[in-house]
C-alpha positions, 0 to 999 in steps of 0.5 A, a space after each residue: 512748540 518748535 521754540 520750546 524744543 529748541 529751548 529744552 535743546 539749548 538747556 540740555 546742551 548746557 547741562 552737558 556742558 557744564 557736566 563735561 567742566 566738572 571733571 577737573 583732571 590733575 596730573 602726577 608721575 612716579 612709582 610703578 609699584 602703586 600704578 594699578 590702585 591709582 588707576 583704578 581710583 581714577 576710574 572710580 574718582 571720575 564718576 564719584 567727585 569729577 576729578 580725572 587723574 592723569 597718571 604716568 608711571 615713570 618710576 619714582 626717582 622720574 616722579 621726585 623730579 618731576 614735582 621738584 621741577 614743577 611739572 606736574 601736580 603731584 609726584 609718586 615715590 616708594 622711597 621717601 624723598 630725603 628729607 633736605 629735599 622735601 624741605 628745599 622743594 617745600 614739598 609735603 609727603 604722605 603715604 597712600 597704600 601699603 605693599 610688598 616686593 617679591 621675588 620671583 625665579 624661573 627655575 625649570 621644575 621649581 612651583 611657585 613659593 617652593 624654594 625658600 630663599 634666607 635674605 643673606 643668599 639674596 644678597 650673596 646671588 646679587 653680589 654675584 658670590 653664588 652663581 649656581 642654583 644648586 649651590 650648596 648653601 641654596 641646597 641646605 635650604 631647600 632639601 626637598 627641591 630639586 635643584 638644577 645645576 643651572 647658572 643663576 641669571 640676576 636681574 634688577 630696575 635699569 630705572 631709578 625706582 622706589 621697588 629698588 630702594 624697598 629691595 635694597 633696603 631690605 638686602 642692607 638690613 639682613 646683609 652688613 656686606 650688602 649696606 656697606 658695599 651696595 647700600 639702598 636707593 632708587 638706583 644702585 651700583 649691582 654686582 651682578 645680574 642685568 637690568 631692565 626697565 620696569 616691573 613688566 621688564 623684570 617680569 618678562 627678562 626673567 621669563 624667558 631667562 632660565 635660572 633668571 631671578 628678579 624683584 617686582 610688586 606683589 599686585 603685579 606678580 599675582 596678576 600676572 602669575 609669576 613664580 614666587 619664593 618664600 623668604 626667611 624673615 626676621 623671626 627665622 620662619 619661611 613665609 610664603 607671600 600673602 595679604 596675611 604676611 604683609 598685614 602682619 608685618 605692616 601692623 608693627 609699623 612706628 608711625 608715631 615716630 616717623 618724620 615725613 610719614 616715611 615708616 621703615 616697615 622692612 624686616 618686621 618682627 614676627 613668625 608671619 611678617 613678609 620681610 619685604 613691606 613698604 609704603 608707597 608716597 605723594 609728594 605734593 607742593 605747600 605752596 602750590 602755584 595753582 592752588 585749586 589743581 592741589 586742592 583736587 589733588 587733596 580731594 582725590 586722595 581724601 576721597 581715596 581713603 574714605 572709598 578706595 580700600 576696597 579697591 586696593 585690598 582687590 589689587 593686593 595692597 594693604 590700607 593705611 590705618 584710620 588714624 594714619 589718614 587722620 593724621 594726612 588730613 591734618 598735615 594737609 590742612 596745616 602745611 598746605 597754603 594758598 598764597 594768601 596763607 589759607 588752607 586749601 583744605 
């Protein structure tokens, strides 16, 4: 009797073990803007296919430099890496969610999405040409706010970061000042305002800043019930920002044609599109130097797209089209090798 516990014992402690093995982790780091779906798809993973994620949220340009240098099993990005690079870091990009930017005030008096803001006075108050919130141009918009003769304080991304290219990129669409003068990438020379890291310290620069105004990812401003604004978009019509807003805009996206699934969804047609909408990006190696880390990488995602849109549609983020997945699937299988030259997936 004693021998046969001892036996089912020493099973039962294999079985454990064997369990704990099966969990394989796998590293990335990057954007900010999809950290809170991709932790809760870690969560989830774990438990469903074994596969543990360690995710850093560092901002996007630390993600695209960390996967060129090889240090880590994926990279994020809200801005897609320029093509030259994914070709000389022989690194395929796919999409993973959709989301939006936001912009948010503390304006004393002012409730969220009552002031409504045209992109070309965004660029103006980041070009530091229109300093006061009662400014005339601000005022003719917003008849029915009150407005204080309160100095606007701007604040942007101190860190290289994917949320400042989809904010930049849409300043330079609606402001030809802006994309001559300014432009759009991960970080950029601003005109005005101050900087702080992150989207929690924009958050929190512009909460106890009064007449502050930033820029961070909706999911994280509706977590953390900060001020919002509606925004004029492309059709003329002040949009409040809603899961509604982004679906609209983000159906009108060209992904057919975009090379490298690098979609440009900003400043979309139609009276409901919210004007600020991006996908957000992995970059992953084709020629992984430890193939069975990248194959889990794939698993993860693909286990992402057939069991995470619940997920990320409860955190605010919009999921990609079945046939956009389908079509990730394909390139992972086409561009992504062992080094005998087989698919990994």
């Amino acid at each position: 009797m004693k021998l046969a516990v001892t036996a089912l014992a020493i099973s039962l402690a294999g079985f454990t073990m064997a369990g704990a093995a099966q969990a394989q982790q796998i590293t990335g780091a990057g954007a900010t803007f999809p950290a809170p779906v991709y932790t809760k798809w870690g969560e989830a993973a774990k438990a469903a296919i074994g596969i543990e994620l360690n995710y850093q949220a560092i901002g996007s340009g630390g993600g695209q430099n960390q996967i060129l240098n090889r240090t880590v099993d994926f990279g994020a990005s809200d801005a897609p890496m320029d093509p030259a690079k994914l070709d000389s870091g022989k690194l395929l990009q796919f999409p993973t969610v959709m989301g939006a930017v936001v912009v948010i005030v503390n304006i004393p008096g002012v409730e969220p999405n009552k002031l409504r803001l045209p992109g070309e006075l965004l660029a103006e108050i980041y070009e530091g040409k229109i300093t006061k919130w009662n400014d005339p141009k601000i005022a003719e918009a917003n008849r029915d706010v009150k407005l204080p003769s309160l100095a606007i304080a701007p604040v942007y991304r101190a860190d290289g970061s994917g949320t400042t290219f989809v904010y930049a990129s849409y300043l330079s669409a609606v402001s030809p000042t802006w994309k001559d003068k300014v432009g759009a990438n991960t970080s950029v020379r601003w005109p005005a305002g101050a900087g702080a890291k992150g989207n929690d310290g924009v958050a929190a620069t512009v909460h106890n800043t009064r007449g502050g105004i930033g820029y961070v990812e909706f999911a994280y401003a509706a977590q953390n019930k900060l001020t919002t604004v509606q925004i004029r978009n492309k059709a003329g019509v002040y949009v409040s920002p809603t899961m509604e807003a982004f679906s609209a805009a983000a159906s009108n996206g060209d992904w057919a044609n975009a090379k490298n699934f690098a979609v440009n969804l900003i400043d979309q047609p139609g009276e409901k599109s919210w004007p600020i909408v991006s996908a957000t990006f992995i970059e992953l190696p084709k020629d992984p130097k430890d193939p069975a880390r990248s194959a889990n990488v794939i698993k993860f995602f693909d286990w992402a797209y057939k069991s995470g849109d619940a997920a990320a549609s409860s955190l605010e983020y919009i999921a990609l089209p079945e046939k956009v997945k389908d079509a990730v699937r394909a390139a992972w299988h086409a561009e992504v090798k062992a080094p005998d030259g087989k698919p990994i997936f």
